[in-house]
N, C-alpha and C positions, 0 to 999 in steps of 0.2 A: 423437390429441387435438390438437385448435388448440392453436398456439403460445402466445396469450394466456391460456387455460386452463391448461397447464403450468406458465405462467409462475407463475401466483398457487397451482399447487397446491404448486408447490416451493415459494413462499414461508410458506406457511400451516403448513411443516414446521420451519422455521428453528426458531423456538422450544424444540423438539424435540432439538436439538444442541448442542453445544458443542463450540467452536473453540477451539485452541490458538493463541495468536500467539505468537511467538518471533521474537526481533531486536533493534534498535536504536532506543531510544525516540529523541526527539529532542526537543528544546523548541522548538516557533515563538514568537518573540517578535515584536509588532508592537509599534512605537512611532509610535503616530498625533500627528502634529503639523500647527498652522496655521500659512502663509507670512506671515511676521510681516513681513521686507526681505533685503536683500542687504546680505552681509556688509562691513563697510572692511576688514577684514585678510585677505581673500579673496573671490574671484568666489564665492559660495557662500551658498546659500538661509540664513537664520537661522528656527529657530520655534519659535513658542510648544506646549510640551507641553502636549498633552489629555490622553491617556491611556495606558499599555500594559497591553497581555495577554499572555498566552502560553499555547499550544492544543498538547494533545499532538500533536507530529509524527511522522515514520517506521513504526515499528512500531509505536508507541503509538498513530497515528493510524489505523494498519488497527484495531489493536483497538476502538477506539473506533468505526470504520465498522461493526463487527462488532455493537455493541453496537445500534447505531441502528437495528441491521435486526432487532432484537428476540432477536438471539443468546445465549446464555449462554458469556461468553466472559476466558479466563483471558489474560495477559500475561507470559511470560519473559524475559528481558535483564537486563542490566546498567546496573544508573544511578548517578549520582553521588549524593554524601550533600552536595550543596549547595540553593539556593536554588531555580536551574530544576528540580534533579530533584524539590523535593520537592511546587513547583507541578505535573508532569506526576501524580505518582503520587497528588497528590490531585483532581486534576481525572477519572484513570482511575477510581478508587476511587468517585466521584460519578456516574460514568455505569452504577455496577455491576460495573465490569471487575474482577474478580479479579486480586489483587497480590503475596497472599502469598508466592509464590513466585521474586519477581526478586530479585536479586543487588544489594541496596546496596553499593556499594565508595565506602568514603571516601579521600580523595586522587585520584581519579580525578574529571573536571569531566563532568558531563551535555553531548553536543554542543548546542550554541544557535543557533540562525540569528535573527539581530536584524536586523529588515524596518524600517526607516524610510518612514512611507508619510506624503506632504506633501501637502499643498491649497490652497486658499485657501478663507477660510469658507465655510460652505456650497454647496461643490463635493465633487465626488467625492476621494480621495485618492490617489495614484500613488505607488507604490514609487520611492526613488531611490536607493538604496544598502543594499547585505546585507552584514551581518557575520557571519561562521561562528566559533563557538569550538569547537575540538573535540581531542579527542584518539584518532590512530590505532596508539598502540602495541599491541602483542601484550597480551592477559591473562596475567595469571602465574598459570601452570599451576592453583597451585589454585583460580583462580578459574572456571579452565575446568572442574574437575571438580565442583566445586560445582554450577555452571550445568546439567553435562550429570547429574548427579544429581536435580536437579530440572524438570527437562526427563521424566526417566522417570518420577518419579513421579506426573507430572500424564496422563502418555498413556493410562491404563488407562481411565480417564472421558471422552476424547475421542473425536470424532468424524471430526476432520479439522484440518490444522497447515497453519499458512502461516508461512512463513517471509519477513521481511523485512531483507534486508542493504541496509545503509548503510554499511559500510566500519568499526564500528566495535568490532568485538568480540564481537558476543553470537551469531551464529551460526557459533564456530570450528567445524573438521573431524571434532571428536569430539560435537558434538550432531548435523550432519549426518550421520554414518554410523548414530548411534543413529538416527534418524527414518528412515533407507534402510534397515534391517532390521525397525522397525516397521510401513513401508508393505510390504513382502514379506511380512511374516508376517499381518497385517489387510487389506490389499489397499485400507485408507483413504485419504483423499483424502492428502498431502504436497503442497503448489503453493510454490514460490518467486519470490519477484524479488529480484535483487541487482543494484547500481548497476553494480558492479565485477569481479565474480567468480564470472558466473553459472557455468563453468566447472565449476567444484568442486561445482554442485547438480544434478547429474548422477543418472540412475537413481533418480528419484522420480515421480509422478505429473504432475506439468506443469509449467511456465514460462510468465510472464508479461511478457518484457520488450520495454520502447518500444521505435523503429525506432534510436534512438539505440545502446543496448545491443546490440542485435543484431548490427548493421552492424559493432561494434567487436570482436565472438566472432566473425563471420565475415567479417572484415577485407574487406569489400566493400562497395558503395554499392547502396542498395537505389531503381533509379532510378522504377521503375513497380511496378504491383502484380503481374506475373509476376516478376519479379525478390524482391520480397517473398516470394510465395508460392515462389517455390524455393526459398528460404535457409530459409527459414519449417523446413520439411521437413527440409532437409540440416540445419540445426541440433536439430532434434526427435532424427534417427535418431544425429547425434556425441552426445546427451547422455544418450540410451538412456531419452529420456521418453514416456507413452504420448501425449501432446499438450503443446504448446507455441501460447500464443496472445500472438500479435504486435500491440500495441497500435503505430496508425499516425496518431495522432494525426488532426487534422482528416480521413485519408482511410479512418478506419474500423478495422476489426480483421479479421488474419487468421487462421482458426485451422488449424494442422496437428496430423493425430491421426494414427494407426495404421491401416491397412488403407484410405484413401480419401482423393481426392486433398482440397489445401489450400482451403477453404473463405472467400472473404471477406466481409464486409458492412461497408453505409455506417455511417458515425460517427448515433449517434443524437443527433436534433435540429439545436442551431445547429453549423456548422462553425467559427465564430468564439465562442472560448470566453474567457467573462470571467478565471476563473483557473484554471491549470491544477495549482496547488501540490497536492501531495498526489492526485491523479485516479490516479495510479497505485497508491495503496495501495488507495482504492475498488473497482480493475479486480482486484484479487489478492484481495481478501476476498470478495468477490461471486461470481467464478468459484468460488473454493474452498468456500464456502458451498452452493451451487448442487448441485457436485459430493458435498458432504458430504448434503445431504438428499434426495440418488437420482437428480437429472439426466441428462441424458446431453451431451454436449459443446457440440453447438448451441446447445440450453438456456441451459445454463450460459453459452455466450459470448455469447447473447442480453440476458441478466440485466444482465449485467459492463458491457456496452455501452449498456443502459439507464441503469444507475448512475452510468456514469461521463458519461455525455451531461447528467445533473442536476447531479451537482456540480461542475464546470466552469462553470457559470453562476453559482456562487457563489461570492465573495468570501473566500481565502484560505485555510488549511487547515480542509474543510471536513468531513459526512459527510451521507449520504444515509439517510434511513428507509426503510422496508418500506410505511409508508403513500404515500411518495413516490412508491414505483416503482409503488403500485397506481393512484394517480391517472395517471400516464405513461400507464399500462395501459389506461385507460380513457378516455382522450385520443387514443390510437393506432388507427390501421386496420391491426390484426396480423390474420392469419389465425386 
């Protein structure tokens, strides 16, 4: 079958599924302001506030990518019982996303990233400082067993699990070991990315991490794309995955599977991308979706690369539809 034919029959399936997201929601906050002057108590821009929002980030943002693409799609983690978590969890709730099942813990703060984005009127606006609020301690115990309780009883109805680690709690060692004996027992899709510790997501279905991640698992500089594509591999077989796809930013993606060698392709579209926040949760929901309604790898990192070639042109934590990737589709000279 042509590649673009695939493409739309796997998408025409999505609906059909449901994905598990699991991880660490995040709150984006942007605080949009106009360059009003320069400060007398400091070199430093003063402005007039317009407006702020805040957009599910991390794993709430795969969900949400999830949902855009016409998914039926549930959200596990842990959020706080404050102000940002209760904007994420009503904003997921709005898009359809399934919530019942995350873990409010009060006393514990939702992580925040607060983006100050400056102008001058009617100009574009430019990021010029990021605050992070976050907390990385350990969950206490029963929060972990909570989370890995309701992590089981959402799997029976799933089709395929992504897991998204940000560093802050919600995919500790005992929901990753439940999800490595559900993918051996089902043989369904499991795909992860983690900032920090992809390490520990070992013996699941695939990995998705940037050139950045990778380089720092296999403590090497990945100078060209043979050097890519070896690591690619040698970390595929240390993590005992059946494919690992290496997002290489402006120079494309490469994927390594099982039985044939490392596979690359060019980045879809512009190579100069307007934002890249969040493209990596894009590239992990799309693979796993892909893979979750009968793909096969190429496919699949076909899809992920179309996706993520869309939302990088857009402006801040963003997501891409299913109608989006069909117009791409039809814009394209695929085979």
């Amino acid at each position: 079958m042509p590649l673009s034919a695939s493409l739309r029959s796997i998408l025409s399936r999505f609906p059909a599924q449901h994905l598990l997201v699991i991880g660490d929601a995040i709150a984006d906050e942007f605080i949009h302001g106009t360059i009003a002057r320069v400060s007398r108590e400091a070199p430093v821009l003063i402005l007039r506030h317009e407006f702020t929002e805040i957009i599910p980030g991390g794993a709430a943002n795969a969900a949400a990518n999830a949902a855009a693409l016409g998914i039926p799609t549930t959200w596990i983690g842990v959020i706080g019982r404050d102000r940002s978590g209760r904007r994420v969890l009503t904003d997921l709730r709005r898009r359809g996303i399934g919530t019942t099942p995350a873990v409010v813990l009060p006393g514990r703060p939702t992580p925040t990233k607060s983006r100050v984005l400056a102008g001058l009127p009617n100009a574009a606006r430019q990021q010029v400082i990021r605050l992070d609020r976050e907390e990385t301690s350990p969950l206490p115990p029963g929060v972990v067993e909570t989370l890995t309780a309701r992590v089981r009883a959402a799997l029976p109805t799933a089709t395929g699990v992504v897991l998204s680690d940000y560093g802050y709690g919600s995919t500790p060692p005992e929901v990753i070991a439940l999800l490595r004996a559900w993918h051996k027992a089902t043989r369904l899709p499991v795909v992860a990315d983690s900032r920090h510790r992809l390490a520990d997501f070992h013996s699941l279905t695939a990995a998705t991490p940037n050139q950045e991640e990778a380089e720092r698992l296999a403590g090497a500089t990945f100078h060209d794309l043979d050097a890519a594509s070896y690591h690619a591999e040698r970390l595929r077989e240390q993590l005992a995955l059946d494919a690992l796809l290496l997002t290489r930013g402006a120079e494309g993606m490469t994927l390594a599977r099982s039985g044939t060698a490392p596979l690359s392709i060019p980045v879809h579209g512009s190579r100069t991308p307007v934002d890249v926040t969040g493209a990596g949760d894009t590239v992990l929901v799309a693979f796993t979706a892909a893979l979750a309604a009968g793909a096969d790898w190429e496919t699949a990192m076909h899809l992920a690369n179309i996706a993520a070639g869309i939302v990088v042109m857009k402006r801040g934590t963003a997501t891409v539809s299913a109608a989006e990737i069909e117009t791409a589709l039809s814009n394209e000279d695929l085979p």
